[in-house]
Structure formats: structure tokens, C-alpha cells
C-alpha positions as CSV (number, residue, x, y, z in Angstrom):
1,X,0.0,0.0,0.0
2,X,1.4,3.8,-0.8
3,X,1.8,5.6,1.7
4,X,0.0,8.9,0.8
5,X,2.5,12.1,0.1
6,X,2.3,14.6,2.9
7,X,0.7,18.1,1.2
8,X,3.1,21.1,1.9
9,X,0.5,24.4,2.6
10,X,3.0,27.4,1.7
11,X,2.1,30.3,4.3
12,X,2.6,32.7,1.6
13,X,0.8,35.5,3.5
14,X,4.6,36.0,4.8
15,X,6.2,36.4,1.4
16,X,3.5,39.7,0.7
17,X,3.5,40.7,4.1
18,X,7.8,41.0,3.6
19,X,7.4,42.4,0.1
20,X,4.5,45.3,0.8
21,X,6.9,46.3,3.8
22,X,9.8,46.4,1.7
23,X,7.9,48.6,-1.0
24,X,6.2,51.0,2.1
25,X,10.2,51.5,3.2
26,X,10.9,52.2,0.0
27,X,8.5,54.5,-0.7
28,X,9.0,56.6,2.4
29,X,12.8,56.7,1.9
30,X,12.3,58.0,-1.6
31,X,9.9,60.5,-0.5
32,X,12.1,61.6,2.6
33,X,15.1,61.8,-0.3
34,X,13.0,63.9,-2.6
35,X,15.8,66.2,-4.4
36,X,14.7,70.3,-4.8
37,X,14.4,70.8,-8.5
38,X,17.0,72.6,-10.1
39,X,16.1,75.2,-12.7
40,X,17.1,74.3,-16.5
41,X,17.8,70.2,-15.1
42,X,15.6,68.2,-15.7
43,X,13.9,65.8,-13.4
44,X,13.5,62.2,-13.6
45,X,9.7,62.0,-13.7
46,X,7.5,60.6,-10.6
47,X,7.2,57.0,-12.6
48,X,11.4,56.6,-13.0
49,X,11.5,58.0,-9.4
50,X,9.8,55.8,-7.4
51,X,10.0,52.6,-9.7
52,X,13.2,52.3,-9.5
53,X,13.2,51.7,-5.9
54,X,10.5,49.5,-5.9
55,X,11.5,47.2,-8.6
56,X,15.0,47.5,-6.8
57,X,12.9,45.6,-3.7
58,X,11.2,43.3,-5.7
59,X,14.7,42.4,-6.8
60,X,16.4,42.0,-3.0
61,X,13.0,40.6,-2.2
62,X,13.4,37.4,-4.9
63,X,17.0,37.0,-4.2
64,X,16.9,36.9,-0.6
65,X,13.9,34.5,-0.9
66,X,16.3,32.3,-3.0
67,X,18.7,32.4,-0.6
68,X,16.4,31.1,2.1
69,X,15.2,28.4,0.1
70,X,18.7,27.6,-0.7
71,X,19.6,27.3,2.9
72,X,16.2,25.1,3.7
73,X,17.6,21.8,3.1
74,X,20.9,22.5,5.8
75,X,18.4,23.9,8.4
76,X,16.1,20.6,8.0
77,X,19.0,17.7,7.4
78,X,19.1,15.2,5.5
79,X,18.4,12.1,7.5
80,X,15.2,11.8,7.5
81,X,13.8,12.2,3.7
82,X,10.6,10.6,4.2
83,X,9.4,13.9,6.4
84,X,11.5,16.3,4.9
85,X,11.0,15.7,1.0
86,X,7.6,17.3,0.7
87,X,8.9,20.2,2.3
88,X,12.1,20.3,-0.1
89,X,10.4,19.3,-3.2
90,X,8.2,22.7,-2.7
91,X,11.4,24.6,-1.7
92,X,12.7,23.6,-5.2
93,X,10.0,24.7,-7.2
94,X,9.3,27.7,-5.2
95,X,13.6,28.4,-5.8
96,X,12.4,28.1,-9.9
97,X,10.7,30.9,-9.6
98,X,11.9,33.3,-7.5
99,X,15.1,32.9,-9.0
100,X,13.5,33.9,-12.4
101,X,12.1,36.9,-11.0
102,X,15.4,37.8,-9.4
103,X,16.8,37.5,-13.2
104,X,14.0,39.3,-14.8
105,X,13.4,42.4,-11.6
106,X,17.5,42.8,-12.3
107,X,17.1,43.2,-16.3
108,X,13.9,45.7,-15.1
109,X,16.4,47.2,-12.7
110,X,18.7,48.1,-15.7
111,X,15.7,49.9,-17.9
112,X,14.6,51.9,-15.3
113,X,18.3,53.0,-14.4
114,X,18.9,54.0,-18.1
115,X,15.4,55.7,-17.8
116,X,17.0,57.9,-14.7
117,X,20.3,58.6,-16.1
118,X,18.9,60.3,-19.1
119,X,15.4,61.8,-18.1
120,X,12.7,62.7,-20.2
121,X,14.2,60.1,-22.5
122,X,12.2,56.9,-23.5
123,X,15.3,54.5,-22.8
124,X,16.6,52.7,-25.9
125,X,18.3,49.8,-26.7
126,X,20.9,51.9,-27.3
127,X,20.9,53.6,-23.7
128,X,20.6,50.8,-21.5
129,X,23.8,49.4,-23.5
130,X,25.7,52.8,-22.7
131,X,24.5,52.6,-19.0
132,X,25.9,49.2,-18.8
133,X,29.2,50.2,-20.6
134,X,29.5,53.4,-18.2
135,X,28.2,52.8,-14.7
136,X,29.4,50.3,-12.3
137,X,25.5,49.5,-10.8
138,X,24.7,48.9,-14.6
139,X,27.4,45.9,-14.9
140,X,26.6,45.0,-11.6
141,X,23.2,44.4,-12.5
142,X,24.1,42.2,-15.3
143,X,26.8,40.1,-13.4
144,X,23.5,39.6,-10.7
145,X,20.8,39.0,-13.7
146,X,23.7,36.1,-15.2
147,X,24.2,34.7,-11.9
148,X,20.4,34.7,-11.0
149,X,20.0,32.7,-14.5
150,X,22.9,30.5,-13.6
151,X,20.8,29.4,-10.4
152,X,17.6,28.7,-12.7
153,X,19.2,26.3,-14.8
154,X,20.5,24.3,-11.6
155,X,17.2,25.2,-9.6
156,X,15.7,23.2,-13.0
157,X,17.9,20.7,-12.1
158,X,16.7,20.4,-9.0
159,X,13.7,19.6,-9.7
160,X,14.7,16.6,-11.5
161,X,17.3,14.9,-9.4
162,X,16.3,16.3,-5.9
163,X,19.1,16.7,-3.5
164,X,21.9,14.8,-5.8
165,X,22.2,18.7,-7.4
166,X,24.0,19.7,-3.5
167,X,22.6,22.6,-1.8
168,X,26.0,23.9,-1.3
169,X,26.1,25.0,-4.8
170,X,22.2,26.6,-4.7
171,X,23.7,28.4,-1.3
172,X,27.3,29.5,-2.8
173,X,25.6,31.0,-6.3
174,X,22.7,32.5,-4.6
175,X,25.0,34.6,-1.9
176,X,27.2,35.4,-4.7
177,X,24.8,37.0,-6.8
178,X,23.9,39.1,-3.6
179,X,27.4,40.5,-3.6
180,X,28.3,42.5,-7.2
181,X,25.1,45.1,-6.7
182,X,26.0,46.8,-2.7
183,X,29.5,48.0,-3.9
184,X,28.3,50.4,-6.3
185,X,26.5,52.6,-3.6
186,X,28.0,54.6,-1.2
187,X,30.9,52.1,-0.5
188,X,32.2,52.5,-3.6
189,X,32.6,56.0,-3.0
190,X,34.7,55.8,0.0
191,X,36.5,52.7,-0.2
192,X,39.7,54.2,-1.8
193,X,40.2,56.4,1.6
194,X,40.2,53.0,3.6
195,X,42.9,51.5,1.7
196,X,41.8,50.6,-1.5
197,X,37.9,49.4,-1.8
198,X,39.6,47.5,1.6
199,X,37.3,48.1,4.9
200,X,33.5,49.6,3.2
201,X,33.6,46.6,0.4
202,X,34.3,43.6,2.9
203,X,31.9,45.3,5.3
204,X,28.8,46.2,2.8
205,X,29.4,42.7,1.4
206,X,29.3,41.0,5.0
207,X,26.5,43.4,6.3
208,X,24.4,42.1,2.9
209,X,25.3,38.4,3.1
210,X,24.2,38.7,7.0
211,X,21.0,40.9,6.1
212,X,20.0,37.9,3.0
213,X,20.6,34.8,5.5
214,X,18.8,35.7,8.5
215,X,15.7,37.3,6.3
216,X,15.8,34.3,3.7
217,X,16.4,31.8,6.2
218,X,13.4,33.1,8.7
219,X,11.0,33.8,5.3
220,X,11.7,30.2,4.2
221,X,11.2,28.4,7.7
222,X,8.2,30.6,8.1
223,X,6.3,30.0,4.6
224,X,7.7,26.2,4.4
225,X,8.5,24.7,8.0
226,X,6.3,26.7,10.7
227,X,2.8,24.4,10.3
228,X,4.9,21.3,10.7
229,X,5.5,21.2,14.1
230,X,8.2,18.1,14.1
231,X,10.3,19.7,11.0
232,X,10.0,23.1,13.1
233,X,11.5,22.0,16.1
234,X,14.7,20.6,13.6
235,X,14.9,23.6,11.6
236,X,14.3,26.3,14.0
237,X,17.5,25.4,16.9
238,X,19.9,25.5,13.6
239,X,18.0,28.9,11.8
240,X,18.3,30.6,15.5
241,X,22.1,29.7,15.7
242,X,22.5,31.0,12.3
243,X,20.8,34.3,12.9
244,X,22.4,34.9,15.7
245,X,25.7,35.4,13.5
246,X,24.1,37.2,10.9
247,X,22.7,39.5,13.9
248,X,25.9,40.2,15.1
249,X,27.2,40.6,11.4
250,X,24.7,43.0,10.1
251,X,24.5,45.4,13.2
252,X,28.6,45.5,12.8
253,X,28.7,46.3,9.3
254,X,26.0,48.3,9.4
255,X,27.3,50.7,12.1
256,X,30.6,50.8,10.1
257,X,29.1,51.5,6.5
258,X,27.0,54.4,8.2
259,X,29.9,56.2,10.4
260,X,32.1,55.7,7.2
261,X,30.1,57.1,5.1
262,X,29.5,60.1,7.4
263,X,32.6,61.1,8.5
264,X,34.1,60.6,4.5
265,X,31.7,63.2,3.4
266,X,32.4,67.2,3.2
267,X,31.4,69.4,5.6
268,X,29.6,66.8,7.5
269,X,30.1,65.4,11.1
270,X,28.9,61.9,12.5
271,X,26.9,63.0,15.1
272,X,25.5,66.1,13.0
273,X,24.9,64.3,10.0
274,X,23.2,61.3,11.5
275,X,19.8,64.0,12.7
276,X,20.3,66.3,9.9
277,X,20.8,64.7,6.9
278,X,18.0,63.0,4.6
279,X,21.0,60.0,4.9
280,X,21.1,60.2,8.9
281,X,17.3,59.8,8.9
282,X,16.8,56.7,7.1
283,X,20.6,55.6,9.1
284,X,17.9,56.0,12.4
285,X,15.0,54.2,10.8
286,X,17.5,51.1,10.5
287,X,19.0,51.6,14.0
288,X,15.2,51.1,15.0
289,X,14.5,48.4,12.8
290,X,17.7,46.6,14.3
291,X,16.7,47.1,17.7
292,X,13.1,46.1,17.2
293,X,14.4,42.7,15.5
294,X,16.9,41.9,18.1
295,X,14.0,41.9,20.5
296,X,11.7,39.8,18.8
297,X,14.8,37.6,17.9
298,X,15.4,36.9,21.6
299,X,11.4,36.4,22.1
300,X,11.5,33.8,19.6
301,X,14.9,32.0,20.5
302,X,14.5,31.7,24.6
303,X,10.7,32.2,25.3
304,X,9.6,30.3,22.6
305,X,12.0,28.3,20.9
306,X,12.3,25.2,24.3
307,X,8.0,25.0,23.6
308,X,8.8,24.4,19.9
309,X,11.6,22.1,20.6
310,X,9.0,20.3,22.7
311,X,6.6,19.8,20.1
312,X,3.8,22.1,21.5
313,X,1.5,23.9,19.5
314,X,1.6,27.9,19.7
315,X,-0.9,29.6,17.6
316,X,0.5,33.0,18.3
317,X,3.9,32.1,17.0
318,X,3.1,32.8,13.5
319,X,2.3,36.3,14.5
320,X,5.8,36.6,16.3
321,X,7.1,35.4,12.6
322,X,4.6,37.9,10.5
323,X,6.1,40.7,12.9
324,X,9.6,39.7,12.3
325,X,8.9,39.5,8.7
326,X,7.4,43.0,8.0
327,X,10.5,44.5,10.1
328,X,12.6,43.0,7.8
329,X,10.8,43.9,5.1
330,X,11.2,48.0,6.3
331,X,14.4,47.4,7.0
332,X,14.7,46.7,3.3
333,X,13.1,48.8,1.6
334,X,14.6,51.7,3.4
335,X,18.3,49.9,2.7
336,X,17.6,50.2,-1.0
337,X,16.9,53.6,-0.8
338,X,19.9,54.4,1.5
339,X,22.4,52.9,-1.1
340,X,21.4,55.6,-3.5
341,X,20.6,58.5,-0.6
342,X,23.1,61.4,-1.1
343,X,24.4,62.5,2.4
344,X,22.5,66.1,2.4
């Protein structure tokens, strides 16, 4: 008799509660960046202005997701493939697609870029070609869209041979394409006073790699692993350990990227720029997004982490998750923004 296969029910009320965060953060950044208009310069109009941003989220949003799904099959083992293959066989084909939309928001990425380089123009074949040519965030764009296309055809893979494709390589290509887009922000502006793209590159690339495995690792346990309560109390211990580094990692980084950025700029302080800059501001919104996840964080991993290990059944941890989640998500979307913010 066959035994009959275990139905995975994707909580994907997390995935649009992360992504409608991540837009509302990028939204308000943009707005709180709004640049005075210049007479005789033209502006880039309202749709470049906030689009940009917001199909920059939908981009961190699908690669971090990828990430997380990536990491799924360390976080729930391997010995026990009976219980855990449902779970993973979801994981790969939800990895399918979110790692063509991470290929496809980059390319989007690239039009809208041209589109705010030259405003008022229509972008063109023609520009998008001399925005990759010219700008480092346009060939960084490309190297991510490759990379993110690179994953597909393995995440396709997947599919058909399971876990013989290792999850090491899903992991190592989908951190990797994370890393080419941060460096053309801020850091790449400052690095040469550091000792040569030195200190701000190791630390925006650390701060990101933190930021993507403690999001996609809590989005993927949380849409995937939270209804199952036996694969919860596996995957959560390891996911806590995990984001405990990337905790540590991404409120590190992202202290150095801020006061590095501050005290390399003209004419303004640390202190004085942090409260009276545009930049400062959304610096501050992060600070309280950290804080707030380092709180829930501890909730989760010593109030109610020993009941999940136990195997008890707590309705009101998915809200825990759902709050985690959309903090994240803020975090993000005002993080896109910030990249791009000039320090005035």
C-alpha cells in the first residue's frame, strides 16, 4: 500500500507581508530623499523615481527568498527524507521561480536605471547598452541577472534529481549574486580612503550576506516549516544559531558602513549628520528596525524556541514570525533607498 504524500500548505501571506513592507520602506525613503528641483535640469519624472526603488525591492525581495530556500535543506537535514522531501520538493519549485524573478526584476532594474540617467528620454536599446558600458551598478546588475540565471538552470535541475544537485552550490551561487550590486553605492565612494575598496567593500558585502541569511532563512522556515511542528522544532535550533551570527554581522557592518560614510563626506560630522541629513534619517530608521528585530529575535529564540523544541503547539507564534517578517521587510526597503541617498 502507498503511503500517501504529505501536502506542503505554503504560508505565503509571509512572502506579501515581507514584500509590501519592503515597498512602504521604499516608498517613504524615496519620498524623505525627494531632491529640490533645479532650474534648467531636468527631473526624472514621478514613474522613474519611485520605480526604481521599488522594482530595486522586488529584486532584494526574490533573491533573498532564494537564498532562504537555498539554505532550507541545511536547516532541516538530511536524515530523515521521508518527512522532509515534501517540504524540499516545494522549496525547489518555489527556488524556480523566485530565482526567475530575481533574473528578470535585475534586467527591469537596468531599464529603469537608463530611464534615470537620461530623463525625459524613452530608454533605448541603445541607452541601456551605454548605461551598462558606463556605470558600475549597470554591470553589476548584469553580473546579478547572469548569476540569478545561472541558479535557474540548476534550480531546473533540481527539480529533476532532488538533492543529488548539493545545496551547497544553490547556497554559494545564490550569496554570490547578492554581492556584485552593494559596492556600487556609497561604498564605492569611500573605499579608496580605507585603503583601496579595503574596509566599506568587505563590510557592505558582509553586512548584505548577513542581512539575506537571517531574512531568507526566517522567510523560508516561516512560509515552508512553521505548520509542521516536528520539522519546526529541527529547523528552528539551527535557523536561530544562524541568525544569531548574521545578527551580530549585520549590526557590525551596518554601524561601520553608516559612520564611514559620514565622517568621509564634506562638511559633515557623524553626530551632526546622522539627525540632519536625509542620509542620517533613514541611518535612524534602521537603527530602530535593528533594535526592534533583536527583540523579537530573543522572544522567539529563549521564550519560545524550548516549547517548539517540545513539540507544543503555539498559535500566536506565526504572529511573532509575521512581525519579524514586515520589520525586515522595512528594514529593506529603506536599505535600498539608503544605497542611492546622497548625504544632504
Amino acid at each position: 500500500m502507498t503511503t500517501p504524500r504529505t501536502i506542503t500548505r505554503p504560508n505565503l501571506g509571509l512572502v506579501v507581508g515581507l514584500t509590501l513592507a519592503a515597498l512602504a520602506g521604499a516608498l517613504i525613503g524615496t519620498s524623505l530623499t525627494g531632491d529640490v528641483p533645479v532650474p534648467g535640469v531636468t527631473e526624472p519624472g514621478v514613474l522613474v523615481r519611485f520605480g526604481l526603488p521599488v522594482v530595486r525591492v522586488l529584486l532584494d525581495v526574490s533573491s533573498l527568498v532564494t537564498v532562504g530556500l537555498s539554505l532550507l535543506p541545511m536547516l532541516l537535514g538530511f536524515d530523515r527524507p521521508k518527512q522532509t522531501e515534501p517540504v524540499l520538493d516545494t522549496a525547489r519549485r518555489a527556488a524556480v521561480i523566485s530565482s526567475a524573478a530575481w533574473a528578470v526584476t535585475a534586467l527591469l532594474s537596468l531599464v529603469f536605471a537608463a530611464a534615470d540617467l537620461r530623463p525625459g528620454e524613452f530608454p533605448t536599446v541603445g541607452t541601456i547598452v551605454e548605461y551598462i558600458s558606463s556605470i558600475g551598478a549597470g554591470q553589476a546588475l548584469v553580473i546579478s541577472a547572469v548569476i540569478a540565471l545561472v541558479y535557474l538552470g540548476f534550480a531546473v535541475l533540481a527539480l529533476r534529481h532532488g538533492e543529488k544537485v548539493p545545496a551547497e552550490l544553490r547556497i554559494v551561487l545564490s550569496v554570490f549574486g547578492l554581492l556584485p550590486i552593494p559596492v556600487t553605492g556609497h561604498a564605492s565612494n569611500f573605499g579608496l580612503a580605507w585603503g583601496g575598496h579595503g574596509l566599506t567593500m568587505v563590510s557592505m558585502e558582509l553586512h548584505v550576506m548577513g542581512a539575506a541569511g537571517w531574512t531568507g532563512g526566517l522567510l523560508a522556515v516561516g512560509v515552508l516549516v512553521l505548520a509542521n511542528r516536528s520539522l519546526l522544532a529541527r529547523a528552528l535550533p539551527k535557523f536561530s544559531r544562524l541568525a544569531t551570527i548574521c545578527l551580530i554581522a549585520v549590526g557590525v557592518t551596518g554601524l561601520v558602513n553608516a559612520v564611514i560614510t559620514l565622517a568621509e563626506t564634506p562638511g559633515v560630522s557623524v553626530w551632526t549628520g546622522l539627525f540632519v541629513t536625509h542620509y542620517g534619517w533613514i541611518v535612524i530608521g534602521k537603527i530602530l528596525c535593528f533594535a526592534a528585530l533583536g527583540l523579537l529575535g530573543a522572544n522567539i529564540r529563549f521564550r519560545l524556541m524550548p516549547l517548539v523544541v517540545q513539540h507544543q503547539r503555539m498559535p500566536a507564534l506565526v504572529g511573532w514570525f509575521t512581525f519579524e517578517i514586515a520589520v525586515m521587510g522595512l528594514a529593506y526597503g529603506l536599505a535600498v533607498v539608503l544605497t542611492r541617498a546622497p548625504v544632504v
